[in-house]
Every structure is written in C-alpha cells, then in structure tokens.
Backbone as CSV, one residue per row, in Angstrom:
resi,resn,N_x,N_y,N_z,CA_x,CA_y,CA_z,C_x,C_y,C_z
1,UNK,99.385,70.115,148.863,98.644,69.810,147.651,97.461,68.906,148.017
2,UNK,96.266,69.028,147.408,95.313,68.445,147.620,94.898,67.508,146.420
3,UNK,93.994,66.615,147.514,94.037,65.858,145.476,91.793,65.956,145.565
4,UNK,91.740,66.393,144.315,90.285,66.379,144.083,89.910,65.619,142.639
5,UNK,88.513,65.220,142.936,88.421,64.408,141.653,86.070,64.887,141.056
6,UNK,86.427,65.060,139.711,85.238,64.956,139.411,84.886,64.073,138.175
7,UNK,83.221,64.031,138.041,83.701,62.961,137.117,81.669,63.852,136.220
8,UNK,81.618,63.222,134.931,80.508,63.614,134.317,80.511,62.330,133.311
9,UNK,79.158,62.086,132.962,78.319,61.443,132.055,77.996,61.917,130.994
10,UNK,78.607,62.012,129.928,78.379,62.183,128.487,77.874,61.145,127.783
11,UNK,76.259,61.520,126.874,75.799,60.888,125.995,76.394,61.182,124.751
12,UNK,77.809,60.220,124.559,78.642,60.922,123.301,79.728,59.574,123.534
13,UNK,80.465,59.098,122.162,81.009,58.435,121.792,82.695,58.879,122.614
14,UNK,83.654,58.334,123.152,84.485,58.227,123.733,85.761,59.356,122.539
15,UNK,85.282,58.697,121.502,86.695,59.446,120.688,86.086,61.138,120.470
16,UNK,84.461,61.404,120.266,84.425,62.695,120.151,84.832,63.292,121.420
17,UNK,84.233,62.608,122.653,84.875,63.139,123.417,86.080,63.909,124.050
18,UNK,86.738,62.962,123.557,88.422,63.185,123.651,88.952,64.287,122.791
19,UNK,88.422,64.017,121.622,88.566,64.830,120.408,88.315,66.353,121.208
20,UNK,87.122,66.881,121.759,86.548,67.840,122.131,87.131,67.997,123.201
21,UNK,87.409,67.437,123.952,88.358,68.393,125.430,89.398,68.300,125.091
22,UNK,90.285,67.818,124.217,91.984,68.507,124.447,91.710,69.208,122.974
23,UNK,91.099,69.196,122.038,91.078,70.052,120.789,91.765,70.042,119.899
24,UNK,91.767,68.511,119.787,92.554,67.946,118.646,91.985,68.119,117.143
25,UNK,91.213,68.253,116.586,90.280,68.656,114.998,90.192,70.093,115.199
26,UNK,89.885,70.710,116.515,89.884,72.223,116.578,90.272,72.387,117.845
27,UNK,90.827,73.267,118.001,91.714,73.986,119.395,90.039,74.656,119.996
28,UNK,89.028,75.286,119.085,88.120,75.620,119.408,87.033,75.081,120.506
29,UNK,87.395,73.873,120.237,86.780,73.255,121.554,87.044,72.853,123.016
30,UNK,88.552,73.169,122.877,89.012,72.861,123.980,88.596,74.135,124.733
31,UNK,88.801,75.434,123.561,88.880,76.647,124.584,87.509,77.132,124.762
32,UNK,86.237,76.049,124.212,84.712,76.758,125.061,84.646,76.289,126.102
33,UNK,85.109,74.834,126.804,84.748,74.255,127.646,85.889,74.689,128.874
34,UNK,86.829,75.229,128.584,87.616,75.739,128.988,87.462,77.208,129.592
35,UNK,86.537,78.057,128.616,86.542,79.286,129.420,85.985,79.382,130.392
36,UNK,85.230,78.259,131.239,84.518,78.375,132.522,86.009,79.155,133.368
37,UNK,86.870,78.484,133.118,88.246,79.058,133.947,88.849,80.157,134.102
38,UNK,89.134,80.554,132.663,89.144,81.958,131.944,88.288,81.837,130.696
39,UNK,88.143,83.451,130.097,87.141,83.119,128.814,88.278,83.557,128.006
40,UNK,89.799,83.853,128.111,90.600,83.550,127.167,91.403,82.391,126.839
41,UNK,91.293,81.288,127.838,91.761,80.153,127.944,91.828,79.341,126.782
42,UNK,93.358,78.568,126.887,93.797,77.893,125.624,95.041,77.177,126.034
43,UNK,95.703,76.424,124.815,97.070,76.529,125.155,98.008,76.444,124.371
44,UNK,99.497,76.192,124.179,100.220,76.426,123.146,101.210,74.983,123.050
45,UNK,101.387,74.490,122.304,102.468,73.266,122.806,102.014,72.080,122.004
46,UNK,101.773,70.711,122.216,101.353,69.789,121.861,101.279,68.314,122.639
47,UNK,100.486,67.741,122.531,99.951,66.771,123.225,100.241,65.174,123.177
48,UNK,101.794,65.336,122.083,102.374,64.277,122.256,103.106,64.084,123.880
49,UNK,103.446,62.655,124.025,104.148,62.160,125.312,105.224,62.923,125.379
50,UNK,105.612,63.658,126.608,106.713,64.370,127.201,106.738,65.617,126.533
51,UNK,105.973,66.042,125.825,105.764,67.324,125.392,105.512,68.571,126.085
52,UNK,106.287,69.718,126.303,106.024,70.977,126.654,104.785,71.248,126.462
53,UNK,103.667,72.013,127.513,102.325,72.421,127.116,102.478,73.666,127.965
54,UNK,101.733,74.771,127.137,101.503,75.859,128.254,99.961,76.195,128.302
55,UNK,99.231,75.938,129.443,97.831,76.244,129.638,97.938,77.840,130.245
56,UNK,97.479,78.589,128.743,97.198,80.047,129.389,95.943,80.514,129.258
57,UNK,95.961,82.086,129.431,94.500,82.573,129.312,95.519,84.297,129.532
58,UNK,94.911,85.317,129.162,94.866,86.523,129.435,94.955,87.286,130.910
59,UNK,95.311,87.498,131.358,94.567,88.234,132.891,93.985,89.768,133.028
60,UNK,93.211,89.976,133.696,92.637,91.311,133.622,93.890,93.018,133.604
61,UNK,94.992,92.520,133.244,96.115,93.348,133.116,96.549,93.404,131.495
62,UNK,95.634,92.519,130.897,96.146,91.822,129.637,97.500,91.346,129.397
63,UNK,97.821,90.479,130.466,98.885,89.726,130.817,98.393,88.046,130.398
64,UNK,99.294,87.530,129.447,99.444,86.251,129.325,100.175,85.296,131.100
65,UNK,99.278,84.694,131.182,99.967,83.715,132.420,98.966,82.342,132.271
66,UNK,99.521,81.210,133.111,98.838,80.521,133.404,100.018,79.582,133.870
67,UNK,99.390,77.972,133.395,100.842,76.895,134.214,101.809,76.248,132.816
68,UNK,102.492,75.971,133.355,104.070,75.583,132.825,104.489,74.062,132.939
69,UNK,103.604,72.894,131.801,103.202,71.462,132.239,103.952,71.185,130.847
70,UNK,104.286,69.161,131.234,104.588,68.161,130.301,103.340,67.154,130.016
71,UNK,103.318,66.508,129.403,102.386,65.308,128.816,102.845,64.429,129.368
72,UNK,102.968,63.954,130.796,103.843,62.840,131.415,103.126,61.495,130.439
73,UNK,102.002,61.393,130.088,101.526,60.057,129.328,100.044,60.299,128.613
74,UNK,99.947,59.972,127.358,98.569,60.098,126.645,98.461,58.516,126.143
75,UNK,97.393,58.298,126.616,96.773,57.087,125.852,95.242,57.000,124.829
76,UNK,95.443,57.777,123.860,94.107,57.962,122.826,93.213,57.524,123.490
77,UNK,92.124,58.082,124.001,90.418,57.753,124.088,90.577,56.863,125.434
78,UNK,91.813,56.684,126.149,91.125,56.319,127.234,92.277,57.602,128.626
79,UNK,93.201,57.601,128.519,93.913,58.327,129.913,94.720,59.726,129.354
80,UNK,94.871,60.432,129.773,95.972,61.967,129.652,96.331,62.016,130.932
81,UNK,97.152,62.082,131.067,98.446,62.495,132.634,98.850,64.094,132.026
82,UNK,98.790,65.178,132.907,99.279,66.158,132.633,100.002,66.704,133.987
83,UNK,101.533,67.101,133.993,102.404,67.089,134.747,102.731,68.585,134.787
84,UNK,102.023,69.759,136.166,102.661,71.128,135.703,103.520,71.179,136.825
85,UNK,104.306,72.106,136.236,105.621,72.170,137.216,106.000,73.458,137.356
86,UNK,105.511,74.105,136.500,105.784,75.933,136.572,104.725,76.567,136.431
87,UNK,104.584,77.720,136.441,104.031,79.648,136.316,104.032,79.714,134.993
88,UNK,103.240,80.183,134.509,103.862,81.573,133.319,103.029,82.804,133.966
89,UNK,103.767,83.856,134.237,103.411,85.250,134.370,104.043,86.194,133.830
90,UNK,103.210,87.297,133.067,103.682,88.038,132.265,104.586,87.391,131.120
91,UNK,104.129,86.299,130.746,105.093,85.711,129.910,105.669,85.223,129.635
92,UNK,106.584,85.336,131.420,107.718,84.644,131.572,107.693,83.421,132.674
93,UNK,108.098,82.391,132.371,108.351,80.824,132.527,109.005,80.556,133.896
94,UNK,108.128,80.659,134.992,109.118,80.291,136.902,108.918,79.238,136.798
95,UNK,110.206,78.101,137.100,110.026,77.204,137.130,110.548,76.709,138.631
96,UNK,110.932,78.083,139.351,111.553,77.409,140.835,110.768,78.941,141.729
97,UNK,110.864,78.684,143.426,110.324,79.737,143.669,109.461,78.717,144.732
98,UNK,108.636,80.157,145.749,107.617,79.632,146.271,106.099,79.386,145.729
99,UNK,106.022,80.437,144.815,104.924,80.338,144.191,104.478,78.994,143.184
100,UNK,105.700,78.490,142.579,105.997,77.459,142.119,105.829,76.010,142.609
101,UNK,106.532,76.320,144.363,106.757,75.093,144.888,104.918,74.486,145.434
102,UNK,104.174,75.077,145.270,102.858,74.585,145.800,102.469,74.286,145.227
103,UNK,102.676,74.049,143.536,102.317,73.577,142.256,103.172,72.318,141.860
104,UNK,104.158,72.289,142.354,105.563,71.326,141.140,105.218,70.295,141.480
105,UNK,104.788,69.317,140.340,104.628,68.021,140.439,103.430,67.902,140.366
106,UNK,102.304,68.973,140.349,100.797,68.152,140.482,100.440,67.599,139.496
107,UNK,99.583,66.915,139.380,99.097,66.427,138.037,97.430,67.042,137.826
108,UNK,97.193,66.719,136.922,95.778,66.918,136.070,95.594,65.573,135.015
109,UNK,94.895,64.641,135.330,94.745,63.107,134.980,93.303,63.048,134.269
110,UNK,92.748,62.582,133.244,92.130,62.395,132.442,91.692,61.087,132.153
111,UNK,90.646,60.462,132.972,90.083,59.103,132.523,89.165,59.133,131.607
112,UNK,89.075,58.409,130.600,87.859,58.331,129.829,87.192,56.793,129.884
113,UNK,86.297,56.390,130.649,85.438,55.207,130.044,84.096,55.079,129.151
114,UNK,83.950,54.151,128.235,82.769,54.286,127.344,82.413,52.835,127.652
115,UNK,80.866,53.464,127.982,79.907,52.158,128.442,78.446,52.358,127.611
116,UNK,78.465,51.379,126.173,77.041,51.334,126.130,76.639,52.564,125.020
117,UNK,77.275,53.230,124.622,77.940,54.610,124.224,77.498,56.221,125.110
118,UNK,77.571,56.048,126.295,78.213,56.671,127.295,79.528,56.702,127.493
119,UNK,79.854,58.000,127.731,81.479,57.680,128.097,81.453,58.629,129.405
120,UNK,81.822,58.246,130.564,82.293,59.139,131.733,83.471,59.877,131.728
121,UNK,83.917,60.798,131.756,84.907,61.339,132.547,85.773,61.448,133.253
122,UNK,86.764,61.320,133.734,87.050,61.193,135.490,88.379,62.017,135.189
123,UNK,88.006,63.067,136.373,89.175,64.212,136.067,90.063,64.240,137.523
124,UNK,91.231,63.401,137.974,91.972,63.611,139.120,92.964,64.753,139.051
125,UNK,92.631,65.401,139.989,93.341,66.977,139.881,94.231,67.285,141.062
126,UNK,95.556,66.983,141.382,96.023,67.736,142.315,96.388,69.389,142.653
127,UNK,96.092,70.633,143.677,95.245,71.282,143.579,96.170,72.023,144.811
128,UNK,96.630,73.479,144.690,97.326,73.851,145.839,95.772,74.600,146.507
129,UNK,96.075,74.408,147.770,95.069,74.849,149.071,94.099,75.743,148.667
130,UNK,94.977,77.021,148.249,94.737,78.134,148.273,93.136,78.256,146.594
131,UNK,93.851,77.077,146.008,92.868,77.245,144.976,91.374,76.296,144.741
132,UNK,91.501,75.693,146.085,90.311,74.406,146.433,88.908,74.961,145.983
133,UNK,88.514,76.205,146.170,87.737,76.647,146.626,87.071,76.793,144.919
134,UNK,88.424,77.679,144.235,88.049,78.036,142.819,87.598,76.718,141.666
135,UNK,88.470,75.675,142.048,88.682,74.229,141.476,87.124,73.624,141.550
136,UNK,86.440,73.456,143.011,85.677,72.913,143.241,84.206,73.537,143.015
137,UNK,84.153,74.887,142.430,83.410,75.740,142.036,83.332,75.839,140.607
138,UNK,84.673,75.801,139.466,84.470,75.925,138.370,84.449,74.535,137.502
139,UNK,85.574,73.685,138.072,85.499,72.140,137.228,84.441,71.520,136.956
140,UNK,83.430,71.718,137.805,81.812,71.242,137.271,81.318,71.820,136.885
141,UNK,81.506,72.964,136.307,80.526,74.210,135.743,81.483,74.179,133.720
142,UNK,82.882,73.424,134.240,83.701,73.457,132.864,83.140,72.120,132.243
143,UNK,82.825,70.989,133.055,82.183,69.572,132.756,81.000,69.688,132.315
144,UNK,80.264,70.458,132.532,78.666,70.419,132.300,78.877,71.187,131.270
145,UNK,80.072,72.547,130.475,80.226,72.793,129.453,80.185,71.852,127.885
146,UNK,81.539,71.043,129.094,81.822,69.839,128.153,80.996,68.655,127.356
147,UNK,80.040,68.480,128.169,78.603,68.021,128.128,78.217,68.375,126.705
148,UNK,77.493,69.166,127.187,76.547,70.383,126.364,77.402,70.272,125.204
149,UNK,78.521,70.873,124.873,79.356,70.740,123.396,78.998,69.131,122.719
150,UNK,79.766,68.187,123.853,80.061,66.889,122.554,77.967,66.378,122.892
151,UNK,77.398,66.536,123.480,75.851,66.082,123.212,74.990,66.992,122.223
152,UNK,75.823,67.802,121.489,75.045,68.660,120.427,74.688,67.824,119.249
C-alpha cells in the first residue's frame, strides 16, 4: 500500500465546502466532482461515525462495483477518515480474498483548513500499487472539479 497525498485551494467558505464533497444538501455534488473517477460515481450508506458506506459507480459491463468502507471518524468542516476494507463487484460484497487484501485497511482522510476564507483541502489516500498511476492522474483533475463547483 502506498500512501499519497494531494491538497487544493478553494476560494469558498469551509462548510460549503464540506457540504459539496461528501453531498450532504445534495448527493449531486458529490457525484460531479466525483465523476472524474467514474461518470457514474456515487454512493449508498451514510456518513455518520462507523457507518457502512459503499463508493460505487457502474462499469462498462453495466456492473455495479466499487469499495466496501466504514466512517472510521467525521469531524464537521474540519476531518473525514474513511476506512475501505472490501470490493463490491457485480454487486456482491468481498470482504476477504487477494483482491481484497491490497485494499483492507486503507484509508481515504479528508482535511479541511479555512484561512482568511480560503479553505485547503488535504486528501491522504492510501493506494494499492497497481492503482498509483490512476490515483495520481485523476485526484487532481477530481480537485480542480471540486474547485470549480464550490467557487461558482
């Protein structure tokens, strides 16, 4: 597992922020800034502490998949800890396996600071090998989404 980190500068108030990447007033926003990843991307679950979340999207089979995560910790407008530990493919929920084991335990971490009414970003992502390449290609192309939405 690798650990990668990016971070962006939003001219935007800390709570729209927040508001707008997990898609709390509308799910709609989570899933524009989101489709840099997939353009069916979303998720199902809820964003209280220790809560089941499933981050999916469609696949070109029109197969539901994506990862199989908890809310290890949310702190409103400033941190999100997101804990995946499984698959979903075709639907169905691996939670053990090899495909699994290069995933279990990573996190996806969510800093928010507001300075001045700037608020930065800071996205710590642990990241199996194989997907460095995709991670480090789309997460700034999903940030500069993110941008663009809450600076409208």
């Amino acid at each position: 597992m690798k650990k990668l980190q990016f971070k962006v500068s939003i001219n935007a108030p800390v709570t729209k922020i927040y508001d707008f990447m997990l898609g709390i007033s509308s799910k709609s926003t989570y899933e524009q800034w989101t489709s840099l990843f997939n353009p069916t991307s979303t998720y199902e679950g809820s964003w209280d502490k220790g809560s089941k979340m499933l981050f999916v999207g469609v696949d070109e089979n029109g197969e539901k998949g994506g990862m199989v995560s908890r809310i290890a910790e949310i702190i409103p407008n400033q941190f999100v800890s997101i804990q995946h530990y499984g698959l979903l493919k075709a639907n169905k929920e691996i939670t053990e396996g090899p495909e699994v084991e290069k995933w279990a335990n990573g996190f996806e971490n969510y800093t928010f600071e507001e300075n001045n009414g700037t608020t930065t970003v800071i996205v710590d992502l642990d990241t199996a090998e194989d997907f460095l390449d995709y991670m480090n290609e789309n997460y700034p192309k999903a940030l500069d989404k993110l941008k663009e939405l809450c600076e409208k």
